[in-house]
N, CA, C and O of each residue as an XYZ file, in Angstrom:
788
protein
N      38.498     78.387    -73.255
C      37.879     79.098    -74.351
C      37.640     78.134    -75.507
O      38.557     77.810    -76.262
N      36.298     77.646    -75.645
C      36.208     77.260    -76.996
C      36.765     77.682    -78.471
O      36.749     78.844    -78.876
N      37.267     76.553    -79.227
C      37.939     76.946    -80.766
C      36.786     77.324    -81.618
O      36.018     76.364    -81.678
N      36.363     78.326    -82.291
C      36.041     78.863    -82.955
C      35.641     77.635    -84.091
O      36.315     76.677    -84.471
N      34.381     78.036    -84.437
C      33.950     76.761    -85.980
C      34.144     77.592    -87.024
O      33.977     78.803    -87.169
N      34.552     76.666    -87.772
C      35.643     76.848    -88.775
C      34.661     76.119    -90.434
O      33.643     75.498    -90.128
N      34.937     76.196    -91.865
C      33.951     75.553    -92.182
C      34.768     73.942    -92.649
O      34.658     73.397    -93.748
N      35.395     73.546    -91.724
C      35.806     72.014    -91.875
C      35.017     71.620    -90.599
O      34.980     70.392    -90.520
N      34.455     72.151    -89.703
C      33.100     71.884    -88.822
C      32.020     72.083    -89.381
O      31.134     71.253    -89.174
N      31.732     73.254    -90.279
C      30.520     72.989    -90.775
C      30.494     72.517    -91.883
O      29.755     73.214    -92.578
N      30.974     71.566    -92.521
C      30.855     70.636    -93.593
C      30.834     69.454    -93.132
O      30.329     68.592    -93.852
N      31.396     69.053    -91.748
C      31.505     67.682    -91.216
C      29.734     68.025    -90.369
O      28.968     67.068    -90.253
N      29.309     69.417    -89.868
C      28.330     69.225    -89.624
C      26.802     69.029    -90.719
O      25.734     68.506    -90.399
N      27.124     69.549    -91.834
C      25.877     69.396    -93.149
C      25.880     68.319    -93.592
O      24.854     67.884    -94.115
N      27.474     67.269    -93.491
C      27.459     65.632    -93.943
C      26.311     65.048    -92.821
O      25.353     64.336    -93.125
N      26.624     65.495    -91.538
C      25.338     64.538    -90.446
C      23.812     64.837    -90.982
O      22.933     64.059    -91.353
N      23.845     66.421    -90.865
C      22.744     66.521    -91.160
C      22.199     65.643    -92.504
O      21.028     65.359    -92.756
N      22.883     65.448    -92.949
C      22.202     64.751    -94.481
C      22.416     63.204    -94.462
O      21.932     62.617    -95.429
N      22.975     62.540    -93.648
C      23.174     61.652    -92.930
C      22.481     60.957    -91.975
O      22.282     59.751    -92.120
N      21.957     61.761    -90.699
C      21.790     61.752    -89.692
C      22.309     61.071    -88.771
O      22.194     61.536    -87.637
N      23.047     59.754    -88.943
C      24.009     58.613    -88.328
C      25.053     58.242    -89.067
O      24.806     58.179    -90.271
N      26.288     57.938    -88.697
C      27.911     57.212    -89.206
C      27.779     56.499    -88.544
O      26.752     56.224    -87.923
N      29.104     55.863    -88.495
C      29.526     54.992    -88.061
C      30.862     55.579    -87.745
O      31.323     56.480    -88.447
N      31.530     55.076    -86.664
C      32.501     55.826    -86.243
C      34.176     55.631    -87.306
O      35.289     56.154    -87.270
N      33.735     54.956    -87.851
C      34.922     54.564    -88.848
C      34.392     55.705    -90.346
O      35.235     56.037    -91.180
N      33.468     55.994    -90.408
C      33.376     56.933    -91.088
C      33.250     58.598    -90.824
O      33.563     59.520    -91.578
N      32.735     58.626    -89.615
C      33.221     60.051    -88.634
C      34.626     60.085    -88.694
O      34.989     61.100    -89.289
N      35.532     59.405    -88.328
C      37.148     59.436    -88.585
C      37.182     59.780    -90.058
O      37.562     60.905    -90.380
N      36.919     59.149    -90.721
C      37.398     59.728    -92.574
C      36.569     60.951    -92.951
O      37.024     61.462    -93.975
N      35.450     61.624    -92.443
C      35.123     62.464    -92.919
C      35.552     63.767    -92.079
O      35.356     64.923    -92.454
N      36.299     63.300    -90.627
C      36.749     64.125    -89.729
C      38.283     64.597    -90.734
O      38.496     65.800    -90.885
N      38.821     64.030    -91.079
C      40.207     63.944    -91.929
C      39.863     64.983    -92.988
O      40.306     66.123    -93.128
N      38.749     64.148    -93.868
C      38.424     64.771    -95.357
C      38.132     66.794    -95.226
O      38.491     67.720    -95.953
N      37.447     66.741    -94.123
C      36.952     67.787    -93.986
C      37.947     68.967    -93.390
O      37.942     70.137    -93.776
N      38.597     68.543    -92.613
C      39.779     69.472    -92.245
C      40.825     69.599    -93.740
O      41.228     70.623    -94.293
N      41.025     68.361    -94.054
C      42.325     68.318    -95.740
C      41.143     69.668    -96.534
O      41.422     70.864    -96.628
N      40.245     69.205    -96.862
C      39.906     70.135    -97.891
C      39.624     71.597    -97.817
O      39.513     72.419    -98.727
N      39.478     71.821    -95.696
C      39.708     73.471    -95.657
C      40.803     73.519    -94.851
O      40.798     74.017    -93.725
N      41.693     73.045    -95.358
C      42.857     73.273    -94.992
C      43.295     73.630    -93.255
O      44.279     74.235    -92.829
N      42.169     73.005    -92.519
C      42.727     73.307    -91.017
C      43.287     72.201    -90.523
O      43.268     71.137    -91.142
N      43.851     72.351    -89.336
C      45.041     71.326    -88.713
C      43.903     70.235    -87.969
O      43.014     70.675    -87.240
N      44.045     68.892    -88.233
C      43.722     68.063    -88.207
C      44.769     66.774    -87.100
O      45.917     66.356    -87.248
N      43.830     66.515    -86.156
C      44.401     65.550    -85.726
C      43.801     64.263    -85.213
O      42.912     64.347    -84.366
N      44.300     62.775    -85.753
C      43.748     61.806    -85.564
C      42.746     61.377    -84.658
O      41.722     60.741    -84.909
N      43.287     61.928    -83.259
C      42.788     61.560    -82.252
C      41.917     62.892    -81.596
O      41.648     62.655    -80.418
N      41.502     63.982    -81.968
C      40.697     64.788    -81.918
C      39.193     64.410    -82.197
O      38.275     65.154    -81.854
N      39.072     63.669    -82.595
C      37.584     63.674    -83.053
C      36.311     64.496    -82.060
O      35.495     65.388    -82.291
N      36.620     63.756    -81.011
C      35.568     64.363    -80.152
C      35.730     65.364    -80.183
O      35.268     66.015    -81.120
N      36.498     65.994    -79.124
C      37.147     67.420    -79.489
C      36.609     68.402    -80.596
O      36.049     69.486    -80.433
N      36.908     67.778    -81.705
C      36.207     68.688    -82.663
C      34.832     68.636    -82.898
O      34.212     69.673    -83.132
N      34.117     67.210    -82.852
C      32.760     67.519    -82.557
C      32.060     68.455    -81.909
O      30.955     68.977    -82.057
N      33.312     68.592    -80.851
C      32.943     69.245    -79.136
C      32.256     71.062    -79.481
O      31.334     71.751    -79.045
N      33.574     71.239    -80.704
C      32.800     72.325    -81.155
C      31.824     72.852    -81.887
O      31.147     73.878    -81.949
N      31.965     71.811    -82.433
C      30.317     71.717    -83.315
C      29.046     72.104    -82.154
O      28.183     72.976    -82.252
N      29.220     71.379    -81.338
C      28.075     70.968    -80.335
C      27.905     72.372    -79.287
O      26.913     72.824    -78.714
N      29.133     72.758    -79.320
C      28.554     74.241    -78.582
C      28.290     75.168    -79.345
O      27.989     76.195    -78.736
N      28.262     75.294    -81.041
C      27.382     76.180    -81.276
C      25.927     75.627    -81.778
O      25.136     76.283    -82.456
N      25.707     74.111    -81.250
C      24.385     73.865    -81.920
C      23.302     73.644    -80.265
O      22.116     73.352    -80.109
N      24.230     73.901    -79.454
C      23.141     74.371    -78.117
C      22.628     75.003    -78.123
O      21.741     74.718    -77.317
N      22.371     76.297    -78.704
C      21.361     77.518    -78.376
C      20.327     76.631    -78.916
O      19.229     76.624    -78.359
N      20.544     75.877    -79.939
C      19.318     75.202    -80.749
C      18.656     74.077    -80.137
O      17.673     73.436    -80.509
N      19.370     73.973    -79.158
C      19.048     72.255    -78.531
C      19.055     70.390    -79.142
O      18.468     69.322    -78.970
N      20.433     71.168    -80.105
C      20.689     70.281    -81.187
C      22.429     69.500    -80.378
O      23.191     70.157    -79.668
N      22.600     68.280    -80.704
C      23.920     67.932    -80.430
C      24.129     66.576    -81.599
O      23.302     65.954    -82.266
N      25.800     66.457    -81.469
C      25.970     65.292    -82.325
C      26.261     64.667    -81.039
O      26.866     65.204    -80.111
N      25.714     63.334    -81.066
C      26.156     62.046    -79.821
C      26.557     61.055    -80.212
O      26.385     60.684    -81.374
N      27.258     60.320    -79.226
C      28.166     59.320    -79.818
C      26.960     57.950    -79.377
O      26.717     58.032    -78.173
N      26.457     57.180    -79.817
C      26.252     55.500    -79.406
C      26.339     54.650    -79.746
O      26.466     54.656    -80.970
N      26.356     53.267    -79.096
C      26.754     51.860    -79.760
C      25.461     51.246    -79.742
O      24.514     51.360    -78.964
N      25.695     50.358    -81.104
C      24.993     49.835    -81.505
C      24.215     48.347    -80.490
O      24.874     47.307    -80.476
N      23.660     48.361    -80.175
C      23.252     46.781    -79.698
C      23.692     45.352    -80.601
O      24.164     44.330    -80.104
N      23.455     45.543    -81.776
C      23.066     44.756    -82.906
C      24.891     44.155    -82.909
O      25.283     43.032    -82.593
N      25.556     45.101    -83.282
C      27.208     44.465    -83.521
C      28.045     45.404    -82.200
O      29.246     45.189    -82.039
N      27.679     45.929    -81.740
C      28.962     46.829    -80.618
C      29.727     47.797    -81.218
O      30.737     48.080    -80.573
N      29.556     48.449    -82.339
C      30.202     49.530    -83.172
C      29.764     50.744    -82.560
O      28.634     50.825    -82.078
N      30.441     51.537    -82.547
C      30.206     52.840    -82.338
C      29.590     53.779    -83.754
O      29.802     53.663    -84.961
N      28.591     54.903    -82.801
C      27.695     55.912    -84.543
C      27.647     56.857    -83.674
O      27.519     56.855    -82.449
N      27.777     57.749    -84.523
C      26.855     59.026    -84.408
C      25.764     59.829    -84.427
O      25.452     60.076    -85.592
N      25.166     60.257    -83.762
C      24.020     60.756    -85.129
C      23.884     62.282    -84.366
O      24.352     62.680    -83.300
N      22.832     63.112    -85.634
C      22.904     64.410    -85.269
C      21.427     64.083    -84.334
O      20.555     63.314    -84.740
N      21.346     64.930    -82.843
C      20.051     64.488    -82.229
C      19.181     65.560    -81.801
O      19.915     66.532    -81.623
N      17.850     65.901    -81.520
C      17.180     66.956    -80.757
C      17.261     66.587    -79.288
O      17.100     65.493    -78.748
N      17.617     68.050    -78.659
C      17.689     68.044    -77.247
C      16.067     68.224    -76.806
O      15.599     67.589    -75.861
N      15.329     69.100    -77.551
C      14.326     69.546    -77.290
C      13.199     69.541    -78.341
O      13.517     69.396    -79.522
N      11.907     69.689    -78.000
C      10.963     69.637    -78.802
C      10.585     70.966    -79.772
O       9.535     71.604    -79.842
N      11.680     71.103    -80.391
C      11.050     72.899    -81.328
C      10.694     72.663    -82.717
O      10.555     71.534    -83.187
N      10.551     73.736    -83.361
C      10.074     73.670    -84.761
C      11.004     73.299    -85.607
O      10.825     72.759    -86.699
N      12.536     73.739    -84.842
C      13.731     74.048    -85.834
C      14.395     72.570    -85.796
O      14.575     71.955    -86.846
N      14.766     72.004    -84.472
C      15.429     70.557    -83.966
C      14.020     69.922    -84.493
O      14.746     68.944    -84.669
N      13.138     69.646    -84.781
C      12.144     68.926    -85.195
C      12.765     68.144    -87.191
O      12.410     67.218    -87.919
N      13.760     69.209    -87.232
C      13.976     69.078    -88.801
C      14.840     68.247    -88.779
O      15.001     67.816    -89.921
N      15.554     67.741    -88.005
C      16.947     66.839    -87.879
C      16.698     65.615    -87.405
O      17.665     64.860    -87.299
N      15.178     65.065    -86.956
C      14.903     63.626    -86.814
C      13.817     63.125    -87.899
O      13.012     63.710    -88.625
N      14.135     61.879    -87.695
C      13.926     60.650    -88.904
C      12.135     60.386    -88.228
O      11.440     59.549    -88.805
N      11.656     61.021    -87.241
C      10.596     60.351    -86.386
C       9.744     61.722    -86.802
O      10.160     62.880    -86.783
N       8.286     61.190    -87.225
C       7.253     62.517    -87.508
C       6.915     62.453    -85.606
O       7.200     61.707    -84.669
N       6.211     63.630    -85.811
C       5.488     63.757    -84.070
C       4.697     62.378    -83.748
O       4.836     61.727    -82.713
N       4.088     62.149    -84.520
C       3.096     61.131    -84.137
C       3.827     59.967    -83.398
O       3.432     59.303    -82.439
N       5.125     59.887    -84.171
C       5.986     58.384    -83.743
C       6.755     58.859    -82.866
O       6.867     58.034    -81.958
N       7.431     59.910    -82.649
C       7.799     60.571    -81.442
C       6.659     60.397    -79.862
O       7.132     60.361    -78.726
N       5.226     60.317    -80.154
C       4.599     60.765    -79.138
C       4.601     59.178    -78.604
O       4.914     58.880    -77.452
N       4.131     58.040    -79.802
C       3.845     56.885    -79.362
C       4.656     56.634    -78.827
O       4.467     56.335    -77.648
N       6.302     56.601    -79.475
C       7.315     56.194    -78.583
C       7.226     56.287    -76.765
O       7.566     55.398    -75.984
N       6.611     57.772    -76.393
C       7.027     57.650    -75.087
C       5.461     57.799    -74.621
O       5.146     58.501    -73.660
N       4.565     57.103    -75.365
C       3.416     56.226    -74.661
C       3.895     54.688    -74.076
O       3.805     54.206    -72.947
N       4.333     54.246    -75.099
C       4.405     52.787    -74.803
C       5.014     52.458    -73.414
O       6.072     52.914    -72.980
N       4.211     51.628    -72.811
C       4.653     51.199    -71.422
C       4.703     49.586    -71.879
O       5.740     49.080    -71.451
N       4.226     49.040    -72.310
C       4.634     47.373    -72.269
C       5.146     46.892    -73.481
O       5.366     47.720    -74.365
N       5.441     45.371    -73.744
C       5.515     44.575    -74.485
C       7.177     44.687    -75.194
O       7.953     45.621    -74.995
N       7.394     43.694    -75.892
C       8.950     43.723    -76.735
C       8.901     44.280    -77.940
O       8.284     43.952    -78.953
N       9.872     45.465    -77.637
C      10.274     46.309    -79.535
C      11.817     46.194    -78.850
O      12.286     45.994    -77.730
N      12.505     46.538    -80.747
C      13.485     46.806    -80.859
C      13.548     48.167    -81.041
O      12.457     48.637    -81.366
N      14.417     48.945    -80.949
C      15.094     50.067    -81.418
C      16.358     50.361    -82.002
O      17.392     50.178    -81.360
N      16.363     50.938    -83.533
C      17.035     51.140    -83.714
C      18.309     51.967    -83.340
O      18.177     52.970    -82.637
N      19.466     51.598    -83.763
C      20.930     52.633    -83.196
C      20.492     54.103    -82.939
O      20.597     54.846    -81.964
N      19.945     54.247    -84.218
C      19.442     55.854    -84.126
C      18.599     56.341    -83.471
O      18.833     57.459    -83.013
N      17.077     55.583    -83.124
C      16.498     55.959    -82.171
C      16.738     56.064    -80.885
O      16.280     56.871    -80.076
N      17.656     55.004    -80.709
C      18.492     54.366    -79.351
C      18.800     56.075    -78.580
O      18.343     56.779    -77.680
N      20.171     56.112    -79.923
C      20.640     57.409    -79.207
C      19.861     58.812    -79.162
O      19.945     59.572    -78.197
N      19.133     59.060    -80.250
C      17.942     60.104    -80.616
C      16.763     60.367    -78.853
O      16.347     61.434    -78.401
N      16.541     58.809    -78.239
C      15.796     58.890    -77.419
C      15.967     58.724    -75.910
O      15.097     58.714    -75.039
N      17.760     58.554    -75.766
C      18.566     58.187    -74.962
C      18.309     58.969    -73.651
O      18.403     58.382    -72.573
N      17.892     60.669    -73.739
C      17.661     61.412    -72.254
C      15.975     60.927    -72.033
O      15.611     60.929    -70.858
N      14.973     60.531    -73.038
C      13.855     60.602    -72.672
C      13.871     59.130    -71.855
O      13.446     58.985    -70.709
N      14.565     57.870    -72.851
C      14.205     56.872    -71.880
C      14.893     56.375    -70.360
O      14.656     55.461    -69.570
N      15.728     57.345    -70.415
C      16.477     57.357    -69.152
C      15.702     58.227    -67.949
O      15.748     57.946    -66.752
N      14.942     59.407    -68.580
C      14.367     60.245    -67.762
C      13.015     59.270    -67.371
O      12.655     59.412    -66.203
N      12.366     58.482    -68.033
C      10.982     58.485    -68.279
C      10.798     57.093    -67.331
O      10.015     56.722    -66.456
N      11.858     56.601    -67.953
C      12.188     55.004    -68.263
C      12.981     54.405    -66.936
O      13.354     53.241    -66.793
N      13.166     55.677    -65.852
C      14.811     55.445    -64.667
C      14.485     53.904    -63.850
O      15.397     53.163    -63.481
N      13.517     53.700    -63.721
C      13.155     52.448    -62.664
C      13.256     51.138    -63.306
O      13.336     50.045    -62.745
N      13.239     51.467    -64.914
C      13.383     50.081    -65.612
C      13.792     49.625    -66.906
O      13.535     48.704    -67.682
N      14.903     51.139    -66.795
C      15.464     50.689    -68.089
C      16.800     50.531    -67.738
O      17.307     51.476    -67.134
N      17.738     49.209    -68.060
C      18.753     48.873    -67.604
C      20.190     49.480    -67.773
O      19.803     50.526    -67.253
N      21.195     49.681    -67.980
C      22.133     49.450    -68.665
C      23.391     48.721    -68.759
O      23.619     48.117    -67.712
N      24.153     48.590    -69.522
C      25.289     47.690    -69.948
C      26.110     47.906    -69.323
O      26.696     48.958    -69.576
N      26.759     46.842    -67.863
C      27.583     46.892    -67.082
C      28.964     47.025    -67.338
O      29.921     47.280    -66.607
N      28.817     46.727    -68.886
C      30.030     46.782    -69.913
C      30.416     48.457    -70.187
O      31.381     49.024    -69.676
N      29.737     48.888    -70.823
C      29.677     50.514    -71.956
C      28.993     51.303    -71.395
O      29.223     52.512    -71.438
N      27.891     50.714    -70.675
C      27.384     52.081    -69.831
C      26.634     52.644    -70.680
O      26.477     53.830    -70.390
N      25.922     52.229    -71.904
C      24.747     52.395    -72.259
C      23.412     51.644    -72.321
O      23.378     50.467    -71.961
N      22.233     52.311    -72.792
C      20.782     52.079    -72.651
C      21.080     50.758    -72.967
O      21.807     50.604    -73.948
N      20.504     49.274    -72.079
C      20.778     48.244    -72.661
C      19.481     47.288    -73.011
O      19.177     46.359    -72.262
N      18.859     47.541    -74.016
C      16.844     46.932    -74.194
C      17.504     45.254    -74.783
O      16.927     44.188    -74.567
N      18.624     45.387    -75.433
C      18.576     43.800    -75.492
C      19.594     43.210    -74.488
O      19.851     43.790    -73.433
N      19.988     42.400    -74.738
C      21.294     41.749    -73.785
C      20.831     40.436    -73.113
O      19.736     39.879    -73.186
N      22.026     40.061    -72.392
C      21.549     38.817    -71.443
C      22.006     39.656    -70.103
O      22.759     40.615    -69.933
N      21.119     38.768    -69.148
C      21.353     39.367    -67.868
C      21.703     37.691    -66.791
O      21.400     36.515    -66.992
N      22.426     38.362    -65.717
C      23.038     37.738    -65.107
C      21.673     36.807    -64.417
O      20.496     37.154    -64.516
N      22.101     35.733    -63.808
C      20.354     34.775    -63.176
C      21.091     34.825    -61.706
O      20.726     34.069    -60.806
N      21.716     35.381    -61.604
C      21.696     35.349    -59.753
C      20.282     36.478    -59.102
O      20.147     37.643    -59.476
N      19.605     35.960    -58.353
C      18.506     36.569    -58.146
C      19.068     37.958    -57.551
O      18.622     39.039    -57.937
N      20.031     37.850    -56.631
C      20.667     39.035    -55.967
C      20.973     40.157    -57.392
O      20.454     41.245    -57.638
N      21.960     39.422    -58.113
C      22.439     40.301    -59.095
C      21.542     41.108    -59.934
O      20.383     41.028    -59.528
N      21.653     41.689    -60.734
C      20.978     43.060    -61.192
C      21.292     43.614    -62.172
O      20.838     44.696    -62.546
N      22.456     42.676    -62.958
C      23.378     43.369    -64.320
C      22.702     42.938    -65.714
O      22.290     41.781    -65.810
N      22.599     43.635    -66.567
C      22.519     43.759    -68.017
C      23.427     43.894    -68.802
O      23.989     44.989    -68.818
N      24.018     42.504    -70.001
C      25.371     42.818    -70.905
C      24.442     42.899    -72.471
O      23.457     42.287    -72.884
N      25.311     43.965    -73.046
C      24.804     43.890    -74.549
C      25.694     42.179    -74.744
O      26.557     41.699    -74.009
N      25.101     41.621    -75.946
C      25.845     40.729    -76.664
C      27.234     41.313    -77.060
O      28.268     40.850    -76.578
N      27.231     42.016    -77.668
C      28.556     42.062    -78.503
C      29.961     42.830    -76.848
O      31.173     42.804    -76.634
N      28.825     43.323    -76.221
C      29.691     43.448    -75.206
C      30.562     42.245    -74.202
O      31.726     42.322    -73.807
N      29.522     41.106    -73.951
C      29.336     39.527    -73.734
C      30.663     39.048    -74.518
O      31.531     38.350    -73.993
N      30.696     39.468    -75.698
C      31.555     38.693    -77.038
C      33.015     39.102    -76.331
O      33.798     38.182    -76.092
N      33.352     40.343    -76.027
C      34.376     41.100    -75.959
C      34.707     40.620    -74.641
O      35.611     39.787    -74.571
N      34.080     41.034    -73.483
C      34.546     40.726    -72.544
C      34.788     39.039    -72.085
O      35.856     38.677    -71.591
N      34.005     38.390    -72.250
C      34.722     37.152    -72.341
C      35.425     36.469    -73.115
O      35.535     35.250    -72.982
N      35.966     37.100    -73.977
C      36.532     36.610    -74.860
C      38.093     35.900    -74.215
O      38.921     36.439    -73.481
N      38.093     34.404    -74.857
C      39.177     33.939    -74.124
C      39.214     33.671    -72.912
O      40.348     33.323    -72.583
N      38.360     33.673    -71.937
C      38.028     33.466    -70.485
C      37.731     31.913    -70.647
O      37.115     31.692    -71.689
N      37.968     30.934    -69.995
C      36.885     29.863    -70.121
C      36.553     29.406    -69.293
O      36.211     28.245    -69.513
N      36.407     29.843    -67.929
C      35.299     30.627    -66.726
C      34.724     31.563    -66.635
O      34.524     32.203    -65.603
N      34.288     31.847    -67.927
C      33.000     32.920    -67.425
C      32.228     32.990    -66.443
O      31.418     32.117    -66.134
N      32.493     34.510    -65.601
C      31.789     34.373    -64.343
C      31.153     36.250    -64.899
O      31.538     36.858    -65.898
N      30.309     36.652    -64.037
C      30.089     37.795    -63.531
C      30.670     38.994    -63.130
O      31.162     39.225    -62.025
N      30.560     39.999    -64.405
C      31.525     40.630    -63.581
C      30.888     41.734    -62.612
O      31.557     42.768    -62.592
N      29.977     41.745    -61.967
C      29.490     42.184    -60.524
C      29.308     41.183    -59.265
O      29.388     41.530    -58.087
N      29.113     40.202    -59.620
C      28.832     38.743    -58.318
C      30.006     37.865    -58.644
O      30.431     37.184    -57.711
N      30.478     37.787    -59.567
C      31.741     36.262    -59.636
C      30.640     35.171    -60.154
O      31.258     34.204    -60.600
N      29.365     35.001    -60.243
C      28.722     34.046    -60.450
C      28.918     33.260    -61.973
O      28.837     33.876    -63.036
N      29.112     32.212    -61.901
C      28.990     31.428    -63.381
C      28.476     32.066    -64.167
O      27.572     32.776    -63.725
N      28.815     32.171    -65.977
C      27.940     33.040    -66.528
C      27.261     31.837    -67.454
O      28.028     31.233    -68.204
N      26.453     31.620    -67.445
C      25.375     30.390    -67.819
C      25.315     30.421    -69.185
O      25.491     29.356    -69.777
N      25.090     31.487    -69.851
C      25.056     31.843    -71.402
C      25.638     31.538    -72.405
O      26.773     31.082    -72.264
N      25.076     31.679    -73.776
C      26.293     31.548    -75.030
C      26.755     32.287    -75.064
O      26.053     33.209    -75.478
N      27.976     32.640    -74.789
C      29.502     33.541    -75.469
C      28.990     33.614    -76.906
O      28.783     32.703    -77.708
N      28.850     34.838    -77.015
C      29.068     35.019    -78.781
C      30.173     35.427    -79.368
O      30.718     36.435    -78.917
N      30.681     34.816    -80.373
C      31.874     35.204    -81.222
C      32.338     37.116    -81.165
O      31.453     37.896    -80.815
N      32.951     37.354    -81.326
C      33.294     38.753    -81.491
C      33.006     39.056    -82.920
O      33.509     38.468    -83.877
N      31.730     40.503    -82.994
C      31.921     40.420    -84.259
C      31.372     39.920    -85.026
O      31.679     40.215    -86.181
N      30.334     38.960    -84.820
C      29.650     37.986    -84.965
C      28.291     38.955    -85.632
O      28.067     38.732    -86.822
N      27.390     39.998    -84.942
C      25.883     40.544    -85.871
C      26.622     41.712    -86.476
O      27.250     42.570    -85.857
N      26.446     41.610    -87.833
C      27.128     42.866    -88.187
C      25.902     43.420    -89.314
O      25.768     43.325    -90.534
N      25.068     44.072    -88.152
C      23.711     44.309    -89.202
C      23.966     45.960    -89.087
O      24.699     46.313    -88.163
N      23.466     46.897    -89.877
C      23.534     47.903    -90.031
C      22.451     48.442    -89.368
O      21.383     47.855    -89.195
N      22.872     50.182    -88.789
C      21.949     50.486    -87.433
C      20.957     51.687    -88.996
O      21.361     52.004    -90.115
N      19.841     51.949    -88.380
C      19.099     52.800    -89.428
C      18.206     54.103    -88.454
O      17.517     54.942    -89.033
């Protein structure tokens, strides 16, 4: 049985909306703030959980809060997202129709995407996108930048900051699907710490 929303859910949900993306270090303090100030029981490690309820009463709407990482530094965000194309979920993205439509015209060439679009567009480019859009053998998300492994057999995509983490301290970097040498620069951990928009 789902917990009942309470308004320390809907104040942590009107901060996204006016927001539209955190950062997960600030989802934790406003997850805190918001339970302290209506006085409901609060626990550290709930977060999701309590999102969880947010998110089942914003399904009828085809609205959810989702969790994704950033490409840029490997941080974890949030943002509030549309499941579906309506009049009402139309009010909760940063994208007019027009840039919504181009988005899932484009078939060639190199863009970036931002954190927010990342996750905002995450079922379309997975649905649209299944034959050639990769992901991070690391996190298991959409991966448009990264380095990829050069064994012709192999087939893997690492974000950088994922790259940073997992080899960190190794000094045989190999593959972690083939064992193969990993040819690349190791980046520092921690190292792009650009803000997602």
């Amino acid at each position: 049985m789902t917990q009942p929303m309470g308004d320390s859910h809907r104040r942590f949900l009107q901060t996204m909306m006016a927001h539209g993306i955190i950062d997960k270090m600030m989802a934790r303090s406003l997850h805190k703030h918001c339970c302290e100030i209506h006085k409901a029981q609060y626990a550290h490690d709930r977060l999701d959980e309590f999102i969880g309820v947010i998110n089942s009463r914003l399904q009828p709407m085809f609205m959810q809060i989702r969790k994704g990482i950033s490409e840029d530094n490997g941080f974890e965000y949030y943002a509030l997202v549309n499941l579906a194309n309506t009049d009402v979920t139309k009010m909760s993205s940063d994208y007019a129709d027009n840039e919504l439509e181009l988005f899932q015209k484009i078939k060639q060439g190199n863009y970036t995407l931002t954190t927010r679009c990342i996750i905002d567009m995450d079922h379309f480019i997975r649905t649209v996108y299944a034959d050639r859009v990769k992901m991070c053998s690391i996190c298991r998300s959409i991966a448009l930048q990264g380095q990829l492994c050069e064994n012709p057999t192999c087939d893997i995509k690492i974000h950088k900051p994922c790259v940073a983490r997992y080899f960190k301290d190794k000094e045989d970097p190999r593959c972690p699907a083939c064992d193969e040498f990993w040819p690349h620069e190791i980046p520092e951990v921690g190292q792009s710490q650009s803000q997602p928009r």
